[in-house]
N, C-alpha and C positions, 0 to 999 in steps of 0.2 A: 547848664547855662549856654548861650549864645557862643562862640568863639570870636574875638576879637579881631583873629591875625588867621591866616590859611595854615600856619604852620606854629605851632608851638615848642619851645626848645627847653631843656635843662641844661645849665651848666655849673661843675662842680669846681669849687676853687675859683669861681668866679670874681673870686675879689681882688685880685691881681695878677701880674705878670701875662698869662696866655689864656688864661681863664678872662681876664679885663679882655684882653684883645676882642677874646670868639665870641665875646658876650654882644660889647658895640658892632662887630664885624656880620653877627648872626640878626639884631637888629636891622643893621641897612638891608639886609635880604629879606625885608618886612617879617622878620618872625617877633613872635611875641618870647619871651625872654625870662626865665626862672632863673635869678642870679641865687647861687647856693654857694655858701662857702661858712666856714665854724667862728670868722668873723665877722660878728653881725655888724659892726659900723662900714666894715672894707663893702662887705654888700651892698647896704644901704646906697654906700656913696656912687657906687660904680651903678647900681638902677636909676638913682638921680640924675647921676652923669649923662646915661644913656637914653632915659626920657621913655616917651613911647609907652608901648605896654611891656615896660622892664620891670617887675618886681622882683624884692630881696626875700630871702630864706636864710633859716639858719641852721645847721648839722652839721656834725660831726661826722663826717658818710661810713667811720669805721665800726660806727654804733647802730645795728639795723632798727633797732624799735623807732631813732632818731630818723634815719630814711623811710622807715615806713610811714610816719606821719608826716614826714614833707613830702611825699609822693600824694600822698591822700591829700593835703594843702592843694599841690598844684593842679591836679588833675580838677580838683575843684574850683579852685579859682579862674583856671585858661579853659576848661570845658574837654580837657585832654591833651595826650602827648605826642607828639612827632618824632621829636631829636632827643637824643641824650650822648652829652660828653661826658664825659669821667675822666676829668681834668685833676683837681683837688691831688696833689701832693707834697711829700716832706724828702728832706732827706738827711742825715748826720755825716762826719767825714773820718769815723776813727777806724782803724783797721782792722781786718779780720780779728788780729789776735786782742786787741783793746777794747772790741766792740761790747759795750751793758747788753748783756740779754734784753732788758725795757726798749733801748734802741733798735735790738735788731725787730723786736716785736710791733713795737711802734710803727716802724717802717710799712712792713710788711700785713697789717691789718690796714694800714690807709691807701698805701699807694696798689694793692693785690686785695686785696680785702672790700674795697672801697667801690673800683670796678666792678667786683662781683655781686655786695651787697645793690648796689644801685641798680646794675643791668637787671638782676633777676626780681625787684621788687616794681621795676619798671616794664616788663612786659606784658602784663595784663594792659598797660594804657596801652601800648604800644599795639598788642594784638586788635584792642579796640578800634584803633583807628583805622586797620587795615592793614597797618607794617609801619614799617618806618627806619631812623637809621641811628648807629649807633657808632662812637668815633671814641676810641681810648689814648689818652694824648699818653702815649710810652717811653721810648728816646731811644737812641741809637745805644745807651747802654745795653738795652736791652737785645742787643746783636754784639756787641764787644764787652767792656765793660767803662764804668763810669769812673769819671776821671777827678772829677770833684765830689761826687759820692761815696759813700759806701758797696760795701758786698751787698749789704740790706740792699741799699736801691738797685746796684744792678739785677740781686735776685728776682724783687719785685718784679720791675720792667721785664725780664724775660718770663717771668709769669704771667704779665700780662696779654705778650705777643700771645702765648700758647691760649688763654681765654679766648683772646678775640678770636683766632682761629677754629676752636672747638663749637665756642658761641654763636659764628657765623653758621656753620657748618646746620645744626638744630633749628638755627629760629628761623631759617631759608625757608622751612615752610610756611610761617608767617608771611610772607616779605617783610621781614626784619631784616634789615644790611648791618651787620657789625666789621667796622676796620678800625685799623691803627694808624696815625701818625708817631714817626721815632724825628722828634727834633732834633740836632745838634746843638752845637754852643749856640743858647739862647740866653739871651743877657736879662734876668729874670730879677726880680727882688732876693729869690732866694739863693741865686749866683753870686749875686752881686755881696752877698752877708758873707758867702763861703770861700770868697778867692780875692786877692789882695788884686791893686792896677795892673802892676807885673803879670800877674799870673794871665789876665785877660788877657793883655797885649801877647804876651806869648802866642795863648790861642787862637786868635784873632789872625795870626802869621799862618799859621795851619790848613786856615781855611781857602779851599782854593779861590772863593769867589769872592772873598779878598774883606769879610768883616763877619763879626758876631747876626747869630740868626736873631732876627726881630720877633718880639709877642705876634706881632700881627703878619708875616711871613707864614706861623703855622696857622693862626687863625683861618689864612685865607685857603690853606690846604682843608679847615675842618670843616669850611661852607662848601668850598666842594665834595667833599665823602658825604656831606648833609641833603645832598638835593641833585634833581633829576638828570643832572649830568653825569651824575656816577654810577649812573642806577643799574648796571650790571659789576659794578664792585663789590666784590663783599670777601672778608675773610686774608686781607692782606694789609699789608703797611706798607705806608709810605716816607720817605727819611726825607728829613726837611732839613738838611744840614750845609748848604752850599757847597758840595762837594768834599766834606769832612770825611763821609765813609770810604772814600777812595785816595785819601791821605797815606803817604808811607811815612807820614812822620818826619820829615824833611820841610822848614820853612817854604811855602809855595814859593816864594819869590826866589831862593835858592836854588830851589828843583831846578826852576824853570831857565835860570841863568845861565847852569852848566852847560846848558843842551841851544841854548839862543844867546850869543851875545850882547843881541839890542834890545833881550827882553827890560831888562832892568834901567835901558837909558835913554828912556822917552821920557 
C-alpha cells in the first residue's frame, strides 16, 4: 500500500504513562503511529485520543507468535516501518529473598524478553526501508539499581542496556540505530500504584532539578534518538532523570544549603 505518513512508528506499552506520551509526541512529528500495548481498550483510547493515522494493536510482546502477527498487521496496514520503541513494561516490589519465581519470570520475559522478541521480528521492516531507529525506554535502574522495583526489573533494564549495545553494534550495517533512554523518577501509573504520597515527595526532594521526570520529558528524548538529528547516535543511553544520576543521596535543597546560605531564602 501507499504510505500515509514519511515515517511510520511502533510503540509498545503504548497505552499509558511514557508509551501515551511518545505515542502523541511521535504523531506531532507527522509520523504515523502503531499504538501496541496487551490493553486493548488503554490503545484503543490513546489512538482515538491521538487522531491522525494513530492505530491500536493488541500483544502481549512477551509472546513472539503474538508479535509476529502484529508486526505482519502493521507493516501491512502503514506500508512499512521506521521506528520502533520497546516501551511496554511491568514491575513487582518484593525482595530478592521473597520474590515467586512467576515474578521474577514475568518480569524478565516482558521487560528483556519483550525488547528482544520485537527488535528481532522487526528488522526485516526495518531493513526494507533502508534502516531506521530503534529506542529501548530502560531506566537509570539499569545503571544502579531500582528503588521502587525489584531485582527482576533492575536485572531486566541492565539487560536491556547490554541489548541495545550489542544490537547497535550488528544492525549498523543496516543503518539501523538502536539506543536507550534510562528515565529517572517518572510519575508513571505504574509508580504511582507502587509508592504511597510520602514516598514521592521524598523522591521528588532528590532530584536536583527540583520535581518528578514527566511521560512526556522522555518522550521528547525518544523523538530525538527517532529522527535525523541523531543520526550518528547509536548504541548508547541517554538518562532523562533531572539530575537524579549525580544525586549523593542528600535532599537537593539540603546539599545545597550547607554550602550557600541564601540558597534556601529566596
Amino acid at each position: 500500500m501507499t504510505r500515509a505518513a514519511a515515517r511510520t512508528a511502533m510503540v509498545t506499552g503504548g497505552g499509558s504513562g511514557i508509551g501515551a506520551a511518545t505515542v502523541a509526541a511521535l504523531a506531532a512529528d507527522d509520523c504515523a503511529v502503531a499504538v501496541v500495548d496487551i490493553d486493548a481498550a488503554a490503545a484503543e483510547r490513546v489512538a482515538k485520543e491521538t487522531g491522525g493515522d494513530a492505530r491500536a494493536y493488541t500483544a502481549d510482546v512477551a509472546n513472539r507468535a503474538e508479535v509476529d502477527r502484529t508486526l505482519e498487521r502493521i507493516t501491512a496496514d502503514f506500508g512499512g516501518l521506521d521506528i520502533l520503541v520497546n516501551n511496554a513494561g511491568i514491575g513487582t516490589v518484593s525482595t530478592l529473598e521473597a520474590m515467586p519465581i512467576e515474578d521474577w519470570t514475568r518480569v524478565i520475559e516482558v521487560n528483556l524478553g519483550g525488547p528482544f522478541h520485537c527488535l528481532q521480528a522487526a528488522i526485516p521492516a526495518l531493513k526494507a526501508g533502508g534502516g531506521g531507529a530503534v529506542v529501548n525506554v530502560a531506566s537509570i535502574a539499569g545503571k544502579r539499581i531500582s528503588y521502587h522495583g525489584g531485582a527482576n526489573y533492575t536485572a531486566a533494564k541492565s539487560g536491556l542496556l547490554g541489548l541495545t549495545r550489542h544490537a547497535a553494534f550488528e544492525l549498523a550495517l543496516y543503518g539501523i540505530r538502536v539506543n536507550a533512554v534510562c528515565p529517572g523518577p517518572v510519575l508513571t501509573p505504574m509508580v504511582e500504584a507502587a509508592t504511597s504520597e510520602a514516598e514521592r515527595q521524598g523522591t521528588a526532594q532528590l532530584v536536583p532539578l527540583g520535581r518528578w521526570i514527566r511521560p512526556e520529558d522522555v518522550a521528547d528524548m525518544i523523538v530525538f534518538l527517532s529522527g535525523p538529528a541523531s543520526a550518528m547516535c547509536t548504541g548508547a543511553s541517554f538518562d532523562v532523570d533531572g539530575g537524579f544520576m549525580v544525586s549523593n543521596g542528600t535532599p537537593y535543597r539540603d546539599y545545597m544549603a550547607r554550602r550557600n546560605a541564601d540558597f534556601g531564602g529566596g
